[in-house]
N, C-alpha and C positions, 0 to 999 in steps of 0.2 A: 361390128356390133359390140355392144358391152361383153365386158368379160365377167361371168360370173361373180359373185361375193361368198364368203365363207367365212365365220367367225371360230375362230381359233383359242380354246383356254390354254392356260400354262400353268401345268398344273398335272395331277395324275388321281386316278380312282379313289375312294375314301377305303381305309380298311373296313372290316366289318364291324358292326354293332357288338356292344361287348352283354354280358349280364344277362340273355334272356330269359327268360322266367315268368311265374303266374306273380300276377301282382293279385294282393291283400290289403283287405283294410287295416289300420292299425285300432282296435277297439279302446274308446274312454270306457267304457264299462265292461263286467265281464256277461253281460247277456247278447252284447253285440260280434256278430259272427266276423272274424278274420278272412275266412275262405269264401271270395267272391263266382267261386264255379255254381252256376245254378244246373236244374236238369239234363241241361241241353246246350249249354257256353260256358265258356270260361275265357277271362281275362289277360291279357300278355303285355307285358314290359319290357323294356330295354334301356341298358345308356346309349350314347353317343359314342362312334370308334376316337379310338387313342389318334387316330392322327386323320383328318380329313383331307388330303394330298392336296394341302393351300388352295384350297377352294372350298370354300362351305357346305355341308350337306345341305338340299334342298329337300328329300323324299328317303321314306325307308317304302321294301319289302320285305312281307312275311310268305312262305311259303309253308305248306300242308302236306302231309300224306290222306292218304285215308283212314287211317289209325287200323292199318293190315301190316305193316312193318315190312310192307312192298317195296321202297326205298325211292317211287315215286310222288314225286313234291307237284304242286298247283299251285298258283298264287291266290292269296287267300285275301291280300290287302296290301295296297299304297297308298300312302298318304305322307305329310310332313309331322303325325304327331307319334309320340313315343311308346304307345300304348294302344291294345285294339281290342274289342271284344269280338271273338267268334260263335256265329249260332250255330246252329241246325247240326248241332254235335251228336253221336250217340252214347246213351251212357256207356259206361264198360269199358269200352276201347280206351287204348291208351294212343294218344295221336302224338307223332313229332314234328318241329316245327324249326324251321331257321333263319334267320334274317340277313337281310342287305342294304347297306350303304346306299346312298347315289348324288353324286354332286353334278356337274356341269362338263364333268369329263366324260362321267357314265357310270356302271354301278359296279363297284367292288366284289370284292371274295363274300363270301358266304359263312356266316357266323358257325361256330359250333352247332350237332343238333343239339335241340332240346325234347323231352318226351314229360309229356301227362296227360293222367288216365284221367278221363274223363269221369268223373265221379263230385258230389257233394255231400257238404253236409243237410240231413235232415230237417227239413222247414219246422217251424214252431206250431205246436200242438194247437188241433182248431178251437180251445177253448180253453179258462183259466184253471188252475187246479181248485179243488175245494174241499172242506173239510169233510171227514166220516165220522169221526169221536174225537173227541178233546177233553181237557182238565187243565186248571191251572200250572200241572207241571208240564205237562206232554197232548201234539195232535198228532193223529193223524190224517195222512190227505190222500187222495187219489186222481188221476185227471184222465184224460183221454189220451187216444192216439195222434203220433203227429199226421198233418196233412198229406207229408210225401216222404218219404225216407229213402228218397232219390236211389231207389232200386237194389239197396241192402237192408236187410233184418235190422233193425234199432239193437244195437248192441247194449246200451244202456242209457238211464236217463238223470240228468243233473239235479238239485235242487237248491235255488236259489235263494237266502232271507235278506231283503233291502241291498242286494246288491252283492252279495259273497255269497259262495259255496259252501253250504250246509251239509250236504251227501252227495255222492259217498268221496271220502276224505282219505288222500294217501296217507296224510298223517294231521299229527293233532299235538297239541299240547297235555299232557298229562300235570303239568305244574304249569299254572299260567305266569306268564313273567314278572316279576316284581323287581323293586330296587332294594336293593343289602349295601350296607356298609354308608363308609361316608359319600358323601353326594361334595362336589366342588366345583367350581367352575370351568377346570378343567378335565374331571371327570367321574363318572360314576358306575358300578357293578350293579350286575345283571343275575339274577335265580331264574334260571326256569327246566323244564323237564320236558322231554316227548317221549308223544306213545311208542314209535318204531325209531328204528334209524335213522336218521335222515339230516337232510340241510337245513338252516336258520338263518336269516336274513334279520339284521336289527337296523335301526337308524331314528337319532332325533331329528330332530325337525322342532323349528318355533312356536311359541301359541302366542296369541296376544293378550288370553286372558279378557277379551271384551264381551260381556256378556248377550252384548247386542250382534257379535259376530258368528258362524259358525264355530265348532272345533275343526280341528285341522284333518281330513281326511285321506284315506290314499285308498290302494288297490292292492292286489297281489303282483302283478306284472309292473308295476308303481315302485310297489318295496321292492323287488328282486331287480331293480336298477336301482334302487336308491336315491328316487327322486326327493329330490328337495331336503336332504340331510345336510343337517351340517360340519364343521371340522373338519380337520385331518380325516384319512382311510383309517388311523387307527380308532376314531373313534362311531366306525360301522363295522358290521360283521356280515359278510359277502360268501355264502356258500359254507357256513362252518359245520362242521360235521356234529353229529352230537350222536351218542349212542342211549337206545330205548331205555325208557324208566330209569334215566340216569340225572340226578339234580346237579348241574352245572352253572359254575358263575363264572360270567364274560364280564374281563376289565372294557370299559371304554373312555378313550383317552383322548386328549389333544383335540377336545371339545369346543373350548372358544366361545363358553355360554358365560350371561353377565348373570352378576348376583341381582339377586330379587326380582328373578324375570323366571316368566315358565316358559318351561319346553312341553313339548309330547312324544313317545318314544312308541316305535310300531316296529314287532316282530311274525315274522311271517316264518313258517315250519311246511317242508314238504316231505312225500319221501326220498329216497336215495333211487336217484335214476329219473327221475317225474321230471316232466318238460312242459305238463298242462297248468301249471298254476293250481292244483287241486289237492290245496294244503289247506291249511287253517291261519288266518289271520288274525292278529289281536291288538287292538289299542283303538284310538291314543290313551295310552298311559299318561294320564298329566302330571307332573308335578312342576314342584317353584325351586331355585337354586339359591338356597341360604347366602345372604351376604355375605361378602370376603372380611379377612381381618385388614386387606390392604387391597387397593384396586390403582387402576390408570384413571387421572380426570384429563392426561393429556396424552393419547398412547404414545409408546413408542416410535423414534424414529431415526433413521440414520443418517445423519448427513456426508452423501456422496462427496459434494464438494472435496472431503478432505479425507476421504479414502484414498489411502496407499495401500502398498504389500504388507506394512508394518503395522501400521496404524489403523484406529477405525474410531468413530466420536458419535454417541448414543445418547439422544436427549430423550427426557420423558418426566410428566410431574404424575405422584402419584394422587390418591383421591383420600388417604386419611392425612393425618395430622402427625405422623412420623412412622418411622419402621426402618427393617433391614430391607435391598435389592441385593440382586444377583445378575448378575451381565457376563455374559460368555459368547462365544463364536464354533460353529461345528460345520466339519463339511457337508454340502450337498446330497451326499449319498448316505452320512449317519446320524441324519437329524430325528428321521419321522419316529422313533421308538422312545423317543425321551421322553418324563413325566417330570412333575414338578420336583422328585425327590433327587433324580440323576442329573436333573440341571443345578439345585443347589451342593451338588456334589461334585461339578464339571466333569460330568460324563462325556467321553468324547469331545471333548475341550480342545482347540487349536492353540500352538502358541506359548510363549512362557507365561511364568507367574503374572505378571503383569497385563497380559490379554483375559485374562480370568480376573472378574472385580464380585466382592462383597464387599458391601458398606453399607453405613448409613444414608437414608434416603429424605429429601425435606418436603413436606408442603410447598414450597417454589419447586420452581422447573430445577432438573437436574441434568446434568453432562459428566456421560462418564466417556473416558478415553481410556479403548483399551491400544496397548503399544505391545513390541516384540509378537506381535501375531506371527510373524513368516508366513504372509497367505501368497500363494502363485498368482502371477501374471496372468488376468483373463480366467481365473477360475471363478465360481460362482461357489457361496457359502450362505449358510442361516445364524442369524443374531439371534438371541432368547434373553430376552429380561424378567425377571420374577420380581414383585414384593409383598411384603405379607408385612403384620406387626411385629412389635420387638418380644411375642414372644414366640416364635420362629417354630407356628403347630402345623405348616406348610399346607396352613389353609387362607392362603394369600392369592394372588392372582399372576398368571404365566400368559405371557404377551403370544400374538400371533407369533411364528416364527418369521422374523424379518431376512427376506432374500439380497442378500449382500455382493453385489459382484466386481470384483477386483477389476483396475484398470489395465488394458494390457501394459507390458512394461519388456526389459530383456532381462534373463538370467542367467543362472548357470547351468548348464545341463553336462551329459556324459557320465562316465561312472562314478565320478565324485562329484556330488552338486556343491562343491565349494572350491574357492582357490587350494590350490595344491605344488608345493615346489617339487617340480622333476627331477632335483638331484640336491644333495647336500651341498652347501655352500661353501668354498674354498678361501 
């Protein structure tokens, strides 16, 4: 008779699933809820394990307790997708859950547990708010109760005007932000004041100035990433502490904005310790960036070709009709703090004299060669060219920082990085 068949993998169990957790929405506005647990379900997620034992996962499982912290598990779901929603949950309890691998070997270890309490947020009130009294300075409103408060007291309630948080507010501005001092194209200071202690989030961002377009918009959760800002990190403020009723001004630098183009600048205040976004937002601040005395009509640029460790060759034509440049080289790790005044002063400068250039700049394209650099083999550095008019009020124009990286090459290394005679010569 035939003998039997058996298909055999080569291969061994997947590890377990990594990450599991409630999965959330990520909200474009702030009316829309994050936390997808409703009454009675909640959502679950997972990656993929670090290593599927050369066979491909085909199915996960999720397993259950009863949320009695019995340490008895049930399977709740198999399937091949990453993510499940479970019903017929009871509020309250807190349930734990684990998951499992399975490829064509069979199904792996068993992931970490995970626990949550079954609980949501409060459904949206059965009706819209409306007014009681009003004036042209000040309303008042009132509204109903929400439909479910998924089986907790309503601790408190939001209010919302076109999209932001109106009350109640961890913090606020008590000086709304404005611009002081000079404005340039590569930067500009900041006034402003809060009511308590807390953090400030700043960032420009483009406008186009069309009037047939919107203005430029964000969010709280928006600014406190710094979506769509531009420049260098020095020219955002990412978590800066500010103390109550204290008037404070933020340099921002290494901006990168062109003359006679508007920006819009949005700062966002919360208080000290707030994780809700339930601060006070404010802008766009618009304004325009006064023309330079000197600009790029051909930026910067470097040509690799004839990078060596010594040498570096920087072409670029500027945009007026004559003036002073500045051209220099700085390392990798001491570029991002420079402004326009420490680069016409070779702050952190690489190099001898002659790696360092001032001169005169023409209306044609320009090639400056700086030499005696001494940069390492395989190191990576930033170029800066400035120019402005000849009368040097270092309200000219500072180039992106150009990323320069040396070829590799050999050198010297040891305690002396140069030739050295081992003995006196006889």
């Amino acid at each position: 008779s035939a003998s039997p068949s058996a298909t055999r993998f080569c291969g061994a169990e997947p590890d377990f699933p990594t990450n599991l957790r409630l999965k959330v929405h990520v909200p474009t506005s702030p009316l829309e809820m994050a936390d997808l647990r409703t009454p009675s379900s909640m959502t679950l997620t997972w990656d993929p394990p670090g290593e599927d034992g050369g066979i491909a996962v085909t199915s996960y499982q999720i397993y259950r307790d009863a949320g009695d912290a019995s340490g008895v598990y049930t399977l709740a779901y198999a399937g091949d997708a990453n993510s499940v929603t479970l019903s017929s949950l009871t509020n309250g309890r807190t349930y734990r859950f684990y998951a499992v691998a399975v490829n064509n070997v069979g199904a792996g270890s068993r992931s970490s547990v995970f626990a949550a309490e079954m609980r949501c947020a409060p459904r949206q009130i059965t009706a819209a708010p409306y007014q009681v009294v009003g004036s042209p300075w000040a309303i008042t409103i009132a509204w109903p109760e929400t439909a479910d408060n998924c089986g907790r007291a309503v601790s408190e309630y939001r209010i919302y005007r076109d999209g932001s948080l109106v009350y109640p507010l961890s913090n606020a501005f008590e000086m709304q932000p404005m611009l002081v001092g000079a404005l340039s194209t590569d930067q500009l200071t900041v006034r402003l004041a809060s009511e308590q202690d807390g953090n400030v989030w700043i960032m420009v961002v483009p406008d186009d100035d069309d009037p047939h377009t919107p203005w430029p918009s964000t969010s709280a959760p928006q600014a406190k990433l710094l979506q769509g800002a531009i420049g260098r990190s020095t020219c955002q403020e990412k978590r800066t502490l500010l103390s109550a009723n204290a008037s404070t001004e933020l340099l921002l630098f290494g901006c990168g904005m062109q003359g006679e183009h508007w920006y819009s600048l949005f700062a966002y205040v919360e208080g000290v310790g707030s994780t809700d976004e339930d601060g006070q937002l404010v802008g766009p601040l618009r304004f325009k960036v006064p023309r330079p005395s000197n600009g790029f009509s051909v930026a910067p640029a470097i040509n690799n070709v004839t990078v060596t460790k010594d040498a570096v060759t920087v072409t670029f034509t500027p945009s007026g009709s004559a003036g002073f440049g500045t051209a220099m080289i700085v390392a990798e790790t001491d570029y991002l703090l420079l402004r326009v005044a420490n680069v016409k002063a070779f702050m952190n400068a690489v190099g001898d004299a002659s790696c360092k250039w001032n001169g005169f700049v023409y209306s044609v394209g320009n090639t400056v060669q700086l030499t005696s650099c001494r940069l390492q083999g395989n190191g990576e550095y930033r170029v800066f060219v400035y120019v402005e008019d000849v009368h040097g009020r270092d309200d000219g124009t500072l180039s992106e920082p150009l990323v320069l990286r040396v070829p590799p090459s050999n050198n010297f290394t040891g305690v002396y990085p140069f030739p050295r005679l081992a003995a006196t010569p006889t």
